[in-house]
C-alpha positions as CSV (number, residue, x, y, z in Angstrom):
1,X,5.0,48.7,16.5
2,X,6.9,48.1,13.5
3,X,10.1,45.9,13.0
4,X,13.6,47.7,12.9
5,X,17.1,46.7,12.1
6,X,18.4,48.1,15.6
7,X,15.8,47.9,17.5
8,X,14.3,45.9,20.1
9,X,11.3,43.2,20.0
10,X,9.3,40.7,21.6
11,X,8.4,37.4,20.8
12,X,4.7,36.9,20.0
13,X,4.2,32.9,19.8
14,X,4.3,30.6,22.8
15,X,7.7,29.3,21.5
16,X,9.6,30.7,18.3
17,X,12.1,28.9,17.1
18,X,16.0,30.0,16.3
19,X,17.7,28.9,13.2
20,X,21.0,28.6,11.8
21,X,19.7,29.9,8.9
22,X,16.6,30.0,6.8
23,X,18.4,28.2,4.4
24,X,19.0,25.1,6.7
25,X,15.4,24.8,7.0
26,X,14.0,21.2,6.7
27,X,10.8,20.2,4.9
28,X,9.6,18.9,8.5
29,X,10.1,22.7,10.0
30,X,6.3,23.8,8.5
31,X,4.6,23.6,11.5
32,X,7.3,25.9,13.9
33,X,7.9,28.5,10.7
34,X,4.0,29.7,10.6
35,X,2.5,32.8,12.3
36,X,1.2,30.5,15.1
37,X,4.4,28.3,15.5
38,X,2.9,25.0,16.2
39,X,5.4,23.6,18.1
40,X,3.8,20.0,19.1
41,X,2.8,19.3,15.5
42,X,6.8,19.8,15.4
43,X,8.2,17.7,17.3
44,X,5.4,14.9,17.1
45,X,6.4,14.8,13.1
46,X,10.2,13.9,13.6
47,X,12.0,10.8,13.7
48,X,14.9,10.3,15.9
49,X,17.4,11.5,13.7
50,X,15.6,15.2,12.8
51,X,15.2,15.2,16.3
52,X,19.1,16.4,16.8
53,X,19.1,18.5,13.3
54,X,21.4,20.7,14.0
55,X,19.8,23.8,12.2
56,X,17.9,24.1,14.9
57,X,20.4,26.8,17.8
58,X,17.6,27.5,20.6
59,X,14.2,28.4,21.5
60,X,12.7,32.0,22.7
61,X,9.5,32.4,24.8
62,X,6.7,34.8,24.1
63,X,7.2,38.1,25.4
64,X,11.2,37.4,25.6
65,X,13.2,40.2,24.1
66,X,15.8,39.9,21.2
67,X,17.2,42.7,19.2
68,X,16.7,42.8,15.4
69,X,20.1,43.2,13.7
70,X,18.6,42.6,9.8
71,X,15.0,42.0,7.9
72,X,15.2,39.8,4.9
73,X,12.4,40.5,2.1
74,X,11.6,37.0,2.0
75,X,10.2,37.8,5.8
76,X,13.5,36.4,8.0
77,X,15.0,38.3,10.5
78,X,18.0,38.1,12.0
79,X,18.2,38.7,16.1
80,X,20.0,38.6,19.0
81,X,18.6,36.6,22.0
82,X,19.4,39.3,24.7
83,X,18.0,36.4,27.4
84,X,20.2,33.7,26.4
85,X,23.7,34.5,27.1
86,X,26.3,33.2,25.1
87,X,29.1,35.1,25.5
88,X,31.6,32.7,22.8
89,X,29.1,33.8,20.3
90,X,27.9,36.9,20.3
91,X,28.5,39.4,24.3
92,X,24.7,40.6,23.6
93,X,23.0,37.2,23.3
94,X,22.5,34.5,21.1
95,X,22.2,35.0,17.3
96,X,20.1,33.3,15.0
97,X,17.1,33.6,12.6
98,X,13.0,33.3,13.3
99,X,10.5,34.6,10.5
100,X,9.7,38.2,11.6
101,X,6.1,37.3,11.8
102,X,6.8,35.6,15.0
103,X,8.2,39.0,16.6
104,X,5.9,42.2,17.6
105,X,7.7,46.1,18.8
106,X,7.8,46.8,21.9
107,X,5.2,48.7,23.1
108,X,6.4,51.1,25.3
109,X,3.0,51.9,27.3
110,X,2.7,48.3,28.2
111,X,5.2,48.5,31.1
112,X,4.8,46.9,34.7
113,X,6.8,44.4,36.9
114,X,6.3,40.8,34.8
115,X,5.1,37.6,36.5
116,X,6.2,34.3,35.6
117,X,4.0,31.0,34.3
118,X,4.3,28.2,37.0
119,X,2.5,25.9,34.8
120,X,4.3,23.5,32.7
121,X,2.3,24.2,30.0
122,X,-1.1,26.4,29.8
123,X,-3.3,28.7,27.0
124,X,-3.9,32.1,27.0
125,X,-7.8,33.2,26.5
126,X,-9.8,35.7,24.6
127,X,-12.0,36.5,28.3
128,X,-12.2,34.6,31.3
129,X,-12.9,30.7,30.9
130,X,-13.4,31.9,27.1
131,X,-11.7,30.4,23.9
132,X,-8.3,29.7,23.6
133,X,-6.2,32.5,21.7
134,X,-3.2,31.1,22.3
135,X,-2.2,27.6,23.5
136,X,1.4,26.3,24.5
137,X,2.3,28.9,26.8
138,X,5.6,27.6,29.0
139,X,6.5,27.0,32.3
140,X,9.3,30.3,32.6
141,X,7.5,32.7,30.8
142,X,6.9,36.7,31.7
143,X,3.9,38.0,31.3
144,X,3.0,41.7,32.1
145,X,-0.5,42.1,33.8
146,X,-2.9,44.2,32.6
147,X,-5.3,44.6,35.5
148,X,-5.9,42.8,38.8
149,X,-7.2,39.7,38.7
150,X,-11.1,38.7,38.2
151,X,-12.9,36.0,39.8
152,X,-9.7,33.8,39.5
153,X,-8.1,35.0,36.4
154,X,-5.5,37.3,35.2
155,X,-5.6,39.8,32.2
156,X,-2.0,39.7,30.9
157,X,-0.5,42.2,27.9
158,X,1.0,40.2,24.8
159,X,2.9,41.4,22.0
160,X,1.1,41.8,18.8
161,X,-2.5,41.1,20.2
162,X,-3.9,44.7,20.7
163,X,-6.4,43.4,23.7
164,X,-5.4,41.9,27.3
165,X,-5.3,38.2,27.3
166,X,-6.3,35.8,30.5
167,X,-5.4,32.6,32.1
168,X,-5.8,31.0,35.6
169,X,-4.5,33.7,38.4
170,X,-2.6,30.5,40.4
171,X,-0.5,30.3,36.8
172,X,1.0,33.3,37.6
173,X,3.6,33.9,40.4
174,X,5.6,37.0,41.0
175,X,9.5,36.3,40.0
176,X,11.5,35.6,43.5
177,X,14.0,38.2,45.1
178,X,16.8,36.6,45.9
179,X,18.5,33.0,44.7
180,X,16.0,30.1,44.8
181,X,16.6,26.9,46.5
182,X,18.1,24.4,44.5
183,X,14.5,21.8,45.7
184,X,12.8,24.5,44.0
185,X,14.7,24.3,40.9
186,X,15.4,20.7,40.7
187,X,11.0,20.2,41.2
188,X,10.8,22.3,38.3
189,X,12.9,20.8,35.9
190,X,11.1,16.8,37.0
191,X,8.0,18.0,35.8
192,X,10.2,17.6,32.4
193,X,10.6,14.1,33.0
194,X,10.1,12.4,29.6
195,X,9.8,15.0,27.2
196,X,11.0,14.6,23.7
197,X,15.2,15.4,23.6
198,X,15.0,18.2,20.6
199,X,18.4,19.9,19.5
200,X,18.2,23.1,20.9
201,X,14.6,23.0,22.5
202,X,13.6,25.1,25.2
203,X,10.3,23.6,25.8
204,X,7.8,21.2,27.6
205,X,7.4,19.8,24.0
206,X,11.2,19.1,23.3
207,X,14.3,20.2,24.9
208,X,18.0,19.3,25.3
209,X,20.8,19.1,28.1
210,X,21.3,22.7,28.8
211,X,18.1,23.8,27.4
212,X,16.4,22.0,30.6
213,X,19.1,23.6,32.9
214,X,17.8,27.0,31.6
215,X,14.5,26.5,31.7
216,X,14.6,25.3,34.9
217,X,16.5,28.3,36.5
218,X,14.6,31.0,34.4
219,X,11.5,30.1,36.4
220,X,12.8,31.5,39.0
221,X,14.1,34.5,37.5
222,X,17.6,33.5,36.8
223,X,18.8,33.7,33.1
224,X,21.9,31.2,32.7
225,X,23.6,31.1,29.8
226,X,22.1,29.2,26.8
227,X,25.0,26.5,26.1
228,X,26.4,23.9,28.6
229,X,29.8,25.1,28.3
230,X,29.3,28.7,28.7
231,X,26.9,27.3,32.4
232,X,30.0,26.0,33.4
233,X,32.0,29.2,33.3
234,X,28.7,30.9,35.4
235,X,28.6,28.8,37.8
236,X,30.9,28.1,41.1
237,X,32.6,24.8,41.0
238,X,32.9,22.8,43.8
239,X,34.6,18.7,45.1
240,X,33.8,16.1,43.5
241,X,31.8,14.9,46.5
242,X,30.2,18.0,47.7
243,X,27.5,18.3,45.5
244,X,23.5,18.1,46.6
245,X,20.7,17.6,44.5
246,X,20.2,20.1,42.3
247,X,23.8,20.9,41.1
248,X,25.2,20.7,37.9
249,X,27.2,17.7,36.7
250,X,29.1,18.6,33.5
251,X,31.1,15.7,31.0
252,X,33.6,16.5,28.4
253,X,36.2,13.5,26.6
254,X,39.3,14.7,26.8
255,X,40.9,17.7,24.9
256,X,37.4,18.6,24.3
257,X,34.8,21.6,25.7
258,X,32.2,20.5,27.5
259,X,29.5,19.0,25.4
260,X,27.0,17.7,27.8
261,X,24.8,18.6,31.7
262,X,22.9,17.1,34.0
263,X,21.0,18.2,36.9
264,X,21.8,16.3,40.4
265,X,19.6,14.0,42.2
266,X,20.9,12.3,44.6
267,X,24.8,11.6,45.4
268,X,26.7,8.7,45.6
269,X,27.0,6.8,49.1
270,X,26.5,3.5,50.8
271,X,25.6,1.6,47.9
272,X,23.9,4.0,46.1
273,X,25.3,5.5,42.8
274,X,25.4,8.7,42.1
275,X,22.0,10.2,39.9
276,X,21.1,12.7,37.6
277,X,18.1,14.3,35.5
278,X,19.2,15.2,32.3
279,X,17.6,15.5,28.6
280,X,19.6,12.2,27.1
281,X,20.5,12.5,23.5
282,X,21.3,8.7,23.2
283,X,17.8,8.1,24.6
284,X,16.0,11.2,22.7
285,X,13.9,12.1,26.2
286,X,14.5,13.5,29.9
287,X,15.6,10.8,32.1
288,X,16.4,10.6,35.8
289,X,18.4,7.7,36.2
290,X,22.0,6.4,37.7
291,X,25.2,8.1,36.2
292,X,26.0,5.6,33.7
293,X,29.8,4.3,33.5
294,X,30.3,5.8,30.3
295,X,28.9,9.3,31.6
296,X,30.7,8.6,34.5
297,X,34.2,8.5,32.4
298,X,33.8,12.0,30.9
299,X,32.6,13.9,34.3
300,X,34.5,16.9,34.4
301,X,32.8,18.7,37.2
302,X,30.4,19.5,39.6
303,X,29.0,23.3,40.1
304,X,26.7,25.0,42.0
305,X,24.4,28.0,40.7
């Protein structure tokens, strides 16, 4: 289906990447700007410092929808990531540019209740057990199936690729009915531990403070909004004391928004401190550690999804 200002797509690669501009574009960006999106190239080819480029607004899974508001000739288009809330910027999504080559049109035959990848990170195949079409798939991504499964693995429909593509059946789980449990949620967003911290990533290759509280919840079927300070206005706030693991602690200096999230996991008491998993942009990776004092300073809040 072809692109249209207007119109509705879908994301094609594993992970496409959303710009502030194609302008702002970096000579380090060659890997995530091709057809394939190599996102690990990507991030393995950045020092610290590109690592919080700021050109760089969010991520988008494949199969996630945006709408196309414009198509450069120089093969940019500008969308709007309808999954990604963020209301201060745009009330439809977030806006932002990918090359157009990374999107496909909705095909509206391919239709079906989605399941979501449990893996943290797996590769779609041409047949059962056969080559690798398309590697880097992430944990949090809907896939419409395309048949029942065969002898343990699952024909699934992706945009732009005219035939059924398969992975491991156990990969795939149906998206829960009703709110998760916060366990659930907090044992999805461990399996992050150590990743890269990326400036906007959304990804098991590189992510950052409220990209891991996304990803985490979207596994589950729950689309928070993109930013940390827009998660604070979605969620429930609750006493300083009353949180549990897997609530959100949120910092701020003072006079300012909220510029930073962590995921709770464990509280404060007897001699314990209170702890947090969080993508760190001091220490450029997910950690789980203490609150430090200087965190400590600027926490604003707790909430509760």
């Amino acid at each position: 289906m072809e692109l249209q200002p207007g119109r509705e797509a879908l994301v094609r690669v594993a992970v496409a990447t959303l710009w502030s501009s194609p302008e702002a574009i970096r000579p380090i960006d060659g890997p995530a700007l091709t057809t394939g999106a190599d996102i690990p190239t990507w991030v393995s080819g950045m020092d610290t410092e590109q690592q919080v480029g700021d050109c760089v607004l969010s991520q988008l899974l494949l199969g996630e929808r945006v709408l196309v508001t414009e198509l450069r000739p120089d093969g940019w288009a500008h969308v709007i990531a309808v999954e990604q809330p963020a209301a201060k910027l745009d009330p439809r999504g977030y806006p932002g540019w990918l090359p157009a080559d990374q999107l496909a049109g909705v095909d509206p035959a391919r239709t079906g209740d989605p399941l979501v990848v449990d893996a943290t990170i797996t590769a779609l195949r041409a047949d059962p057990d056969g080559p690798v079409v398309l590697p880097g798939v992430i944990v949090g991504t809907r896939l419409v199936p395309a048949g029942p499964a065969r002898d343990g693995w699952r024909p699934v429909h992706i945009p732009g690729q005219p035939a059924p593509l398969w992975l491991p059946d156990g990969q795939l789980v149906p998206i829960p009915i009703g709110p998760p449990e916060a366990a659930d949620v907090l044992a999805v967003a461990q399996r992050l531990l150590h990743v890269a911290y990326i400036w906007g990533g959304l990804s098991a290759y590189g992510i950052d403070c409220s990209g891991l509280v996304h990803l985490a919840w979207r596994r589950f079927g729950v689309l928070l909004p993109r930013d940390a300070d827009d998660q604070a206005v979605a969620t429930n706030p609750l006493p300083l004391g009353a949180e549990r693991p897997g609530d959100l602690y949120f910092f701020a200096r003072p006079g300012r928004k909220i510029h930073h999230i962590g995921i709770v996991t464990a509280v404060a008491g007897g001699r314990g401190s209170r702890r947090m998993l969080h993508a760190c942009y001091r220490r450029r990776r997910v950690v789980e550690e203490p609150m430090p004092a200087d965190r400590a300073a600027t926490l604003v809040g707790v909430h509760r999804v």
